[in-house]
N, CA, C and O of each residue as an XYZ file, in Angstrom:
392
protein
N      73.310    -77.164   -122.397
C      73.572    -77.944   -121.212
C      73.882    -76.998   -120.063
O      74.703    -76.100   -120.250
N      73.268    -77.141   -118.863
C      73.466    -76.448   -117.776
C      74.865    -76.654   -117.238
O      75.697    -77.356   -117.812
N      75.071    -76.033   -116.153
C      75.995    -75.659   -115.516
C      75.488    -76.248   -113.899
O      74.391    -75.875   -113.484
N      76.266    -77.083   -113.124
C      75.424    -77.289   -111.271
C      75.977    -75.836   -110.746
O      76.881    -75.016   -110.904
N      74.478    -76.179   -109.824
C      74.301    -74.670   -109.140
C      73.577    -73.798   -109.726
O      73.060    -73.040   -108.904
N      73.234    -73.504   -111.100
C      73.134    -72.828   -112.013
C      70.997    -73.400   -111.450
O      70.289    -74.402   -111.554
N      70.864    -71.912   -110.870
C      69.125    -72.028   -110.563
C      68.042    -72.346   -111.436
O      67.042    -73.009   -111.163
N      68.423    -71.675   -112.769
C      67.558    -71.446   -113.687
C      67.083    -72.624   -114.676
O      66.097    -72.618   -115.413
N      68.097    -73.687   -114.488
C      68.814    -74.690   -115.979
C      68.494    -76.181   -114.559
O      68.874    -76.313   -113.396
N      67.428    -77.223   -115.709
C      67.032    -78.095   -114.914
C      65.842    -78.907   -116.073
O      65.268    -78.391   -117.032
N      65.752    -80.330   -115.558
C      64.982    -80.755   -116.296
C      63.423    -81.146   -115.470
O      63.514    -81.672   -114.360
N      62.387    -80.943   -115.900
C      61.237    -81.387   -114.864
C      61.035    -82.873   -115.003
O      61.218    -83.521   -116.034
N      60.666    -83.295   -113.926
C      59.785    -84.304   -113.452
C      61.442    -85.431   -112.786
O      61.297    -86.505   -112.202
N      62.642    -84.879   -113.052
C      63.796    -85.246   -112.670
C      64.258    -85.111   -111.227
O      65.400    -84.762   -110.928
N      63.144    -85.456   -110.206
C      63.214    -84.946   -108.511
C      64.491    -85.582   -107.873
O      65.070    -85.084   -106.907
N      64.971    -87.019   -108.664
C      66.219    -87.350   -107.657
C      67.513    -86.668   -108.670
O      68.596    -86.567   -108.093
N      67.462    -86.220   -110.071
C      68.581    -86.015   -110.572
C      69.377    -86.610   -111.510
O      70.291    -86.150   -112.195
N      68.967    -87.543   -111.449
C      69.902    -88.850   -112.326
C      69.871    -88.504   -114.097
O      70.202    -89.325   -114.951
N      69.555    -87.579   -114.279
C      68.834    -87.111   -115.782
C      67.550    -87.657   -116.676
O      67.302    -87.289   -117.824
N      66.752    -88.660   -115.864
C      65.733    -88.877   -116.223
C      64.656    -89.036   -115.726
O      64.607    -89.199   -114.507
N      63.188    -89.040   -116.677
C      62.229    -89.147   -115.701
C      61.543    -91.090   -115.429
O      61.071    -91.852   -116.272
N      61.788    -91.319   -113.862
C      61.187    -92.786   -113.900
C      60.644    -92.587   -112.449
O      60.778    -91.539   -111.818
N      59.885    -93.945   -111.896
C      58.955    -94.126   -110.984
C      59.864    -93.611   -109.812
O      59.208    -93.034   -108.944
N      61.444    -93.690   -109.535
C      61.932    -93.504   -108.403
C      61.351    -91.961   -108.536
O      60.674    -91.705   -107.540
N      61.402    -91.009   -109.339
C      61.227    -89.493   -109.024
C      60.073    -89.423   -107.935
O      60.143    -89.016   -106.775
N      58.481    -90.178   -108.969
C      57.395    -89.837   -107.903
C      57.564    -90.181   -106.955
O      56.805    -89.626   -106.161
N      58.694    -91.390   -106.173
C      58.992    -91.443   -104.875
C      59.610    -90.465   -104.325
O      58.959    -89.737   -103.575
N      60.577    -90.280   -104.483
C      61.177    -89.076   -103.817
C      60.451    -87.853   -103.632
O      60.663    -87.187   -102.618
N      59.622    -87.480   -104.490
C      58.722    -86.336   -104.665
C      57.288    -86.941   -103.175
O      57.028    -86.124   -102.292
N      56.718    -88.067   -103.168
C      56.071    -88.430   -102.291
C      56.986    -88.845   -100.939
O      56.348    -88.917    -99.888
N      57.947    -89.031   -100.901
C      58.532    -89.025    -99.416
C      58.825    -87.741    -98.880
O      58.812    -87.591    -97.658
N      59.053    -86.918    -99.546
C      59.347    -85.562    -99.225
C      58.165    -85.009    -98.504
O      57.859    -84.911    -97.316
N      57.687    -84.729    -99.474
C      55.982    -84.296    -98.951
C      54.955    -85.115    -97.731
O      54.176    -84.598    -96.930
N      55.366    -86.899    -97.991
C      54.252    -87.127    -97.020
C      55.351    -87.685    -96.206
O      54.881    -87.568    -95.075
N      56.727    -88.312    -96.044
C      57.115    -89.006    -95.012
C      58.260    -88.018    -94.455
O      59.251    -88.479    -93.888
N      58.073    -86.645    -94.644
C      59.755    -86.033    -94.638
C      60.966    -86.184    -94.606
O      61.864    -86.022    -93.779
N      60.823    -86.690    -96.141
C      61.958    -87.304    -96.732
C      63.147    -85.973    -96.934
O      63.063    -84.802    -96.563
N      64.032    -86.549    -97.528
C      65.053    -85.136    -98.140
C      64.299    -84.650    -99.157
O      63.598    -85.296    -99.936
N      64.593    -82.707    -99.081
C      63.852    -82.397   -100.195
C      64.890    -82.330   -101.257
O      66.069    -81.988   -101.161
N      64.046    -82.825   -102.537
C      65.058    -82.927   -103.724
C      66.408    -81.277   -103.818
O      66.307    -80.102   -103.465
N      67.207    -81.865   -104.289
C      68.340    -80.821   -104.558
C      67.914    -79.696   -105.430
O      68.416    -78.591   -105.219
N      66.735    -79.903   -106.727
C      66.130    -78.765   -107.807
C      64.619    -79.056   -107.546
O      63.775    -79.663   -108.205
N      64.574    -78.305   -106.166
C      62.760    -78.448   -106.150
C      61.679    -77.773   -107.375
O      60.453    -77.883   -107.374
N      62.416    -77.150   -108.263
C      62.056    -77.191   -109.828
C      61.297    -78.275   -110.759
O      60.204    -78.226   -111.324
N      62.226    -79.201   -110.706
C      62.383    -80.243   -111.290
C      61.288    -81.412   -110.487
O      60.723    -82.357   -111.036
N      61.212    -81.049   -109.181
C      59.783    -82.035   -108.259
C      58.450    -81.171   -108.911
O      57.273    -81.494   -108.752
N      58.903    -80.089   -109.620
C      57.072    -79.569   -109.634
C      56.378    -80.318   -111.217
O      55.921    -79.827   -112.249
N      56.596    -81.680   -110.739
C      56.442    -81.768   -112.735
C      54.929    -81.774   -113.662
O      54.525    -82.051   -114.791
N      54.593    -81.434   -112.774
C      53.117    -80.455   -113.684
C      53.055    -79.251   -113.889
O      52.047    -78.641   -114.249
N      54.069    -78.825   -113.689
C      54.312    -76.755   -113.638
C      53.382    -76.036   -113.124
O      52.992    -74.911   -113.437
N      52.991    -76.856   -112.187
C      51.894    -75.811   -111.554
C      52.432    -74.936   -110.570
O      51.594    -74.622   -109.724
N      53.566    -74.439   -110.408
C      54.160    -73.229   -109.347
C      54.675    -73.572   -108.266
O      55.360    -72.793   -107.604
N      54.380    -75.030   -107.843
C      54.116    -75.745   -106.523
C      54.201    -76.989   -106.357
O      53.382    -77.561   -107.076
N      54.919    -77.810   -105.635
C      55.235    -78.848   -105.373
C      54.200    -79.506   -103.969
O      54.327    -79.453   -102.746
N      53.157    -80.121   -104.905
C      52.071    -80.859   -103.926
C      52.108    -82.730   -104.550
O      52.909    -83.404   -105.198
N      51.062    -82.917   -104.051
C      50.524    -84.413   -104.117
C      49.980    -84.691   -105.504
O      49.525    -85.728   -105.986
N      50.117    -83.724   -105.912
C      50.008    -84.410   -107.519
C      50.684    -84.184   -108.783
O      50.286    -84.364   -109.934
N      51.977    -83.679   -108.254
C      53.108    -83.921   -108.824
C      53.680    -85.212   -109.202
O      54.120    -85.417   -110.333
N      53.678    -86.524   -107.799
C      53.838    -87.413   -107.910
C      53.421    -88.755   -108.546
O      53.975    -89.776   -108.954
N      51.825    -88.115   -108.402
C      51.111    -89.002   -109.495
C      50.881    -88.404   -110.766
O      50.081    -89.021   -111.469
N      51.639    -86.795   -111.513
C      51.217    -86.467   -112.540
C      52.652    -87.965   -113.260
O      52.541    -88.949   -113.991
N      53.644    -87.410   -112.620
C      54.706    -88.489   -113.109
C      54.486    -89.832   -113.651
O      54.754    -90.289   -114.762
N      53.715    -90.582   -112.199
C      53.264    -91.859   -112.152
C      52.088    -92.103   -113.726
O      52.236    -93.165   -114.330
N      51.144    -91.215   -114.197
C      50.036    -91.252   -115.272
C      50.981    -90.883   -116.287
O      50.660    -91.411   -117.351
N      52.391    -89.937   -116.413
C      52.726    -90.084   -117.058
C      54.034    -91.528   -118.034
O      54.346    -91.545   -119.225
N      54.437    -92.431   -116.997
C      55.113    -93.042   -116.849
C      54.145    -94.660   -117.244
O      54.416    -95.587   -118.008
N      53.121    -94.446   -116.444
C      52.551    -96.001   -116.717
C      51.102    -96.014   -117.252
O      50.402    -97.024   -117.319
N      50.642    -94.444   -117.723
C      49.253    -94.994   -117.987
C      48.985    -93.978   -119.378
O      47.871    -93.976   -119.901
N      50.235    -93.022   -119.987
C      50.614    -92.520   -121.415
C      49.831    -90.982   -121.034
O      49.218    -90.208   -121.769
N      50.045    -90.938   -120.027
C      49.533    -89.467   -119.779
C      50.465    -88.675   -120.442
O      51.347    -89.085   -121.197
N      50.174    -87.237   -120.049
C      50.723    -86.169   -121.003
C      53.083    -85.955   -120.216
O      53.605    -86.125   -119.115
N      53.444    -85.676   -121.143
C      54.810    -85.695   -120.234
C      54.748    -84.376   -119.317
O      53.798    -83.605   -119.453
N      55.847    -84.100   -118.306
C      55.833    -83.199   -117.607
C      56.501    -82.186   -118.761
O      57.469    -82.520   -119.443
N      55.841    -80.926   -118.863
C      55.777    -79.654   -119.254
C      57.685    -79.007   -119.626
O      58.558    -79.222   -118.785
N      57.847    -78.632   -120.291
C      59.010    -77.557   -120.562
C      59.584    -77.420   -119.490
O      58.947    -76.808   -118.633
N      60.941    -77.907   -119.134
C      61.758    -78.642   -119.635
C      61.770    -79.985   -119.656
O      62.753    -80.288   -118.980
N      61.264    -80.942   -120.029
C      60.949    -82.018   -119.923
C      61.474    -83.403   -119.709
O      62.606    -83.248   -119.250
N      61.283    -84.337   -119.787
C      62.128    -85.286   -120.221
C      62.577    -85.487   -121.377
O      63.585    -86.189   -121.457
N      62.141    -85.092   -122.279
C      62.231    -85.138   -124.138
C      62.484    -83.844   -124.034
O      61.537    -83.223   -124.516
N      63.261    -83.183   -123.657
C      64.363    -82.153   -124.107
C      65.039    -81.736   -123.398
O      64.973    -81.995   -122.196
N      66.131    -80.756   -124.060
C      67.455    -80.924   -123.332
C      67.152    -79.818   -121.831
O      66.275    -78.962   -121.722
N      68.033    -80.151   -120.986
C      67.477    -79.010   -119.682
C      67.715    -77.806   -120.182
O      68.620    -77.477   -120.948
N      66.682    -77.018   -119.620
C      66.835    -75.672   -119.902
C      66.487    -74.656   -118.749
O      66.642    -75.100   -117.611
N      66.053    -73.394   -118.868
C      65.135    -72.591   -117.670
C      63.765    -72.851   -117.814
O      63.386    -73.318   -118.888
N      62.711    -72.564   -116.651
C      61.885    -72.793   -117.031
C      60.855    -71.379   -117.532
O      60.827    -70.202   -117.173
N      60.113    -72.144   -118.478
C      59.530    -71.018   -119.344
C      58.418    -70.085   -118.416
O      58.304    -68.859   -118.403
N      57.666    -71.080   -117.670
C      56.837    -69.910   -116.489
C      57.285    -69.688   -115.391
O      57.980    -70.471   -114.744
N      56.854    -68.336   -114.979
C      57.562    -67.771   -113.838
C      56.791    -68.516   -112.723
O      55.633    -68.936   -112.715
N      57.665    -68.557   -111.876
C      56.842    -69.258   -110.173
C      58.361    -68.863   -109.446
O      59.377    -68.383   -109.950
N      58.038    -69.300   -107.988
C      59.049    -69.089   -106.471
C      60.102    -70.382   -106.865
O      61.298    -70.288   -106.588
N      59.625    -71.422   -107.440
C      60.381    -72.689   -107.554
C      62.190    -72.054   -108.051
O      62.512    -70.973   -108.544
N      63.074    -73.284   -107.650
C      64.244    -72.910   -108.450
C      64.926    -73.945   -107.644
O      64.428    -74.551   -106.695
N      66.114    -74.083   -108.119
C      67.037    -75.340   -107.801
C      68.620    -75.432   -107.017
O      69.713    -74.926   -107.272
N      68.276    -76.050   -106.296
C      70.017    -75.807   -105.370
C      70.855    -76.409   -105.837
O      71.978    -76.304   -105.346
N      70.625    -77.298   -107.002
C      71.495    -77.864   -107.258
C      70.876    -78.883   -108.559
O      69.962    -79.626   -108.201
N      71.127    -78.940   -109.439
C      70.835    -79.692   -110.706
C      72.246    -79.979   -111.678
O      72.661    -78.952   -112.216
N      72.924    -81.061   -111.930
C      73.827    -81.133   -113.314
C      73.022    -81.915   -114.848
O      72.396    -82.958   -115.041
N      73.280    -81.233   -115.354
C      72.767    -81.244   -116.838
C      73.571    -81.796   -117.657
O      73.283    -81.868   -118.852
């Protein structure tokens, strides 16, 4: 279990925080990006396809994963406990509790 503050320790596809992954995330993850919304507190945790980068299909990787049995978001996931993440990228988190 992480520690808040703690950059490294975070769960993906978890963009508002609440410790799980559901439809509010891909919102927050799509207001950010298209309505300049607040950016999530562990912009880590918005990249939930691990692709290095927090774009426009982060929000719908969530959404295919949530309502249409797509694949889950990648290490650290929702189905396991938060951890660091296993590939390197710029991403990291201002703030996540675990």
């Amino acid at each position: 279990m992480g520690l808040p503050n703690d950059p490294d320790i975070f769960r993906r596809g978890d963009a508002d925080g609440n410790g799980g992954v559901a439809i509010n995330d891909a919102i927050v993850v799509a207001n950010w990006l298209r309505l300049a919304g607040d950016e999530p507190d562990c912009v880590d945790s918005a990249d939930a396809d691990d692709s290095g980068l927090v774009d426009d299909l982060d929000p719908l990787f969530i959404l295919a994963f949530l309502m249409l049995g797509g694949p889950p978001p990648p290490a650290p996931g929702p189905y396991s406990n938060c951890a660091s993440d296993p590939t390197p990228d710029i991403l990291d988190c201002g703030f996540y509790e675990c």
